[in-house]
C-alpha positions in Angstrom: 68.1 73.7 -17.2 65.2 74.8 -18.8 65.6 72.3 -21.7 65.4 69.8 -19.0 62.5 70.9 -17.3 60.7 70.9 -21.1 61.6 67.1 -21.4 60.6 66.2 -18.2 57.3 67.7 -19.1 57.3 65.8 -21.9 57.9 62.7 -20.8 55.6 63.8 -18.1 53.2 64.4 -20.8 53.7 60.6 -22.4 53.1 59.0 -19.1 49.4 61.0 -18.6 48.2 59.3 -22.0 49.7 56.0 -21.3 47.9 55.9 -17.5 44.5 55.5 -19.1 45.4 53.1 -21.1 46.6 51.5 -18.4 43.6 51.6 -16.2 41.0 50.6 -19.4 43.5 47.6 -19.7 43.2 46.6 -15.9 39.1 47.6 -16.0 39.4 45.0 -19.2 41.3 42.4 -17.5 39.8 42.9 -14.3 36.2 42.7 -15.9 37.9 39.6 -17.5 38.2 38.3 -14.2 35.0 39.3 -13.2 33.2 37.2 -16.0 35.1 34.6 -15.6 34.1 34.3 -12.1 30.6 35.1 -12.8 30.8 32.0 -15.4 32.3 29.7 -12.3 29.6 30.8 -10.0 26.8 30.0 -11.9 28.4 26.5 -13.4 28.7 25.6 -9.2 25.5 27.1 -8.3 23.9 25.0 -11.4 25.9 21.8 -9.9 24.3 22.8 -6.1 20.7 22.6 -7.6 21.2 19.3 -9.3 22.8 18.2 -6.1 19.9 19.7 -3.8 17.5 17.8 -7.1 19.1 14.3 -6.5 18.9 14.8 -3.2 15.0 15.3 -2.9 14.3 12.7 -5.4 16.8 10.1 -3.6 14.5 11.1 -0.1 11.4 10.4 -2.2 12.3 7.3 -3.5 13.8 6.5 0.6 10.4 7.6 1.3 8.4 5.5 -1.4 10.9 1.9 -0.6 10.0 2.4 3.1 6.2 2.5 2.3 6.3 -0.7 0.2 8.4 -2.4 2.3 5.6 -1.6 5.2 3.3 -3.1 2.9 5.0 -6.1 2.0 5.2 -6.9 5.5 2.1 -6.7 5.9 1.1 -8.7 3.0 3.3 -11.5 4.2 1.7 -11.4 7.8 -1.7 -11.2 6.7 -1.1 -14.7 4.4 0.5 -16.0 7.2 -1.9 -15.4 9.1 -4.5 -16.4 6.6 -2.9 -20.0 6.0 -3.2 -20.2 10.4 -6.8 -19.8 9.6 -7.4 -21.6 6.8 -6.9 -24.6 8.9 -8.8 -23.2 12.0 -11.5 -23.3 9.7 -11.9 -27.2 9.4 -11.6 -27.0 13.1 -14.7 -24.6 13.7 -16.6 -27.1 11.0 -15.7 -30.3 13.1 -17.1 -28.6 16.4 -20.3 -28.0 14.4 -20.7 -31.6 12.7 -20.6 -32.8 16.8 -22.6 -30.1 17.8 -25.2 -31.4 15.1 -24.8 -34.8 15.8 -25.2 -34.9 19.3 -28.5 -35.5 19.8 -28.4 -36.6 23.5 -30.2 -34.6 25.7 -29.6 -36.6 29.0 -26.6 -34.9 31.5 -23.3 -36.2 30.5 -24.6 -35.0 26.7 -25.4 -31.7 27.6 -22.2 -31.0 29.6 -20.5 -32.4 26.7 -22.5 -29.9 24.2 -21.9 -26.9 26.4 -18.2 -27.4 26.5 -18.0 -27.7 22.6 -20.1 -24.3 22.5 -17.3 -23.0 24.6 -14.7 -24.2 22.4 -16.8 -22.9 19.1 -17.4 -19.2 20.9 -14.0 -19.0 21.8 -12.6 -20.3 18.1 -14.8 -17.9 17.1 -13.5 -15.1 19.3 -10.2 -15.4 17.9 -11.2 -15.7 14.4 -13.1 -12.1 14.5 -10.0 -10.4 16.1 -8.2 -11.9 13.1 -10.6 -10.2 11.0 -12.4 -13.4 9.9 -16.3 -12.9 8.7 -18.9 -15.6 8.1 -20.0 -15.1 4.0 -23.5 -13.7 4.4 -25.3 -16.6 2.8 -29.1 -14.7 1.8 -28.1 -14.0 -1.5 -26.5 -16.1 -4.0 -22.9 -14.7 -4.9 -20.7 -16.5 -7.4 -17.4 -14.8 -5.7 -18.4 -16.3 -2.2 -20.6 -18.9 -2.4 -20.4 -21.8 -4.1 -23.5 -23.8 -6.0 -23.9 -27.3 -4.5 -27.4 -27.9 -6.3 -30.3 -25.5 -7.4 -33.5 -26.7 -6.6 -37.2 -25.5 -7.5 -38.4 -23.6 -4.6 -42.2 -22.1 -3.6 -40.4 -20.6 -0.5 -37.6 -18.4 -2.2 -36.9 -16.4 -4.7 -34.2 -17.3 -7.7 -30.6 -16.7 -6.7 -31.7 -17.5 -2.7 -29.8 -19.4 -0.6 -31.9 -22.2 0.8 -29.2 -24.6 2.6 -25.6 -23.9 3.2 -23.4 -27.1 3.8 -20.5 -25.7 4.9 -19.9 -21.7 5.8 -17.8 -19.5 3.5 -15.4 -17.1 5.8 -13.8 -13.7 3.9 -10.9 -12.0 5.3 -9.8 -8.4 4.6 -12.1 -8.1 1.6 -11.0 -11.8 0.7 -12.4 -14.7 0.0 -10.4 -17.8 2.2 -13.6 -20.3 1.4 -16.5 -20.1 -0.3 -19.7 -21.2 1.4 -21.0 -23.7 -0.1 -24.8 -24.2 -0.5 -28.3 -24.6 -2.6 -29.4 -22.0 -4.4 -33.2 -21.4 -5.3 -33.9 -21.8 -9.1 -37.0 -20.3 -9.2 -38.3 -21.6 -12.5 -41.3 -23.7 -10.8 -42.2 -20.0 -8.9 -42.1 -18.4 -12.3 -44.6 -20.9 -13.8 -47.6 -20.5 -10.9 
């Protein structure tokens, strides 16, 4: 029996130096594993921030089409409403040409003037809440006024306005008409 108990310590003995083994090839494997995973996380967690990346640049360029599509809309309503007063503006000069022309100062013509100066402060009205300014007409300004004549003047200085024919009208920082007028030349001022 004995010699039985000596092999079963032996083979006892073979299994103890085989167990680590064992274990240092489940650590390897396992750590394996481990790595591998590792690897697989960080490929997904590279793939979430190119994700989370489109997403914040697709919201920026949502953000960016949604501004200029606000501004194209209000491009197109400010030329729409820009060609509505483009042809107020021959209106407004009409009611001016009669207001000039009438003359009459008995009663049917000054009924007749004060109702046109009704019409013309009310055209006006609606042309200032669409923005609509007069061209300031004291200075000579190539981008808003345009040069009927020049003419020598005592009275002004060069580049004055002295007469303006018909008014020039800007809206939001543009020009709709020039105003067209006579400029002071100055030359004849220079001379004296």
């Amino acid at each position: 029996m004995r010699v039985l108990d000596t092999e079963e310590k032996h083979d006892g003995g073979d299994d103890e130096p085989a167990e680590p083994e064992k274990l240092r090839n489940r650590l390897e494997e396992r750590q394996e594993r481990i790595d591998e995973l590792e690897g697989e996380l960080a490929e997904r967690q590279g793939r979430v921030d190119e994700l989370e990346s489109r997403v914040k640049r697709v919201q920026a360029d949502f953000q960016n089409y949604k501004k200029r599509a606000e501004e194209r809309r209000e491009e197109v309503r400010e030329r729409a409403t820009e060609d509505l007063v483009e042809r107020l503006l021959g209106v407004r000069d009409d009611i001016d040409r009669a207001l000039e022309a009438d003359e009459e100062t008995d009663a049917d013509g000054e009924d007749l003037r004060e109702g046109v100066e009704i019409i013309r402060d009310e055209l006006d009205d609606v042309l200032r809440d669409e923005g609509v300014e007069r061209v300031e007409t004291d200075e000579f300004d190539p981008e808003k006024h345009e040069a009927m004549m020049r003419v020598d003047s005592e009275e002004h200085e060069e580049g004055e306005v002295v007469d303006v024919y018909e008014q020039g009208y800007v809206m939001a920082g543009r020009v709709l008409r020039p105003a067209k007028v006579t400029v002071a030349d100055g030359d004849e001022g220079e001379d004296e």
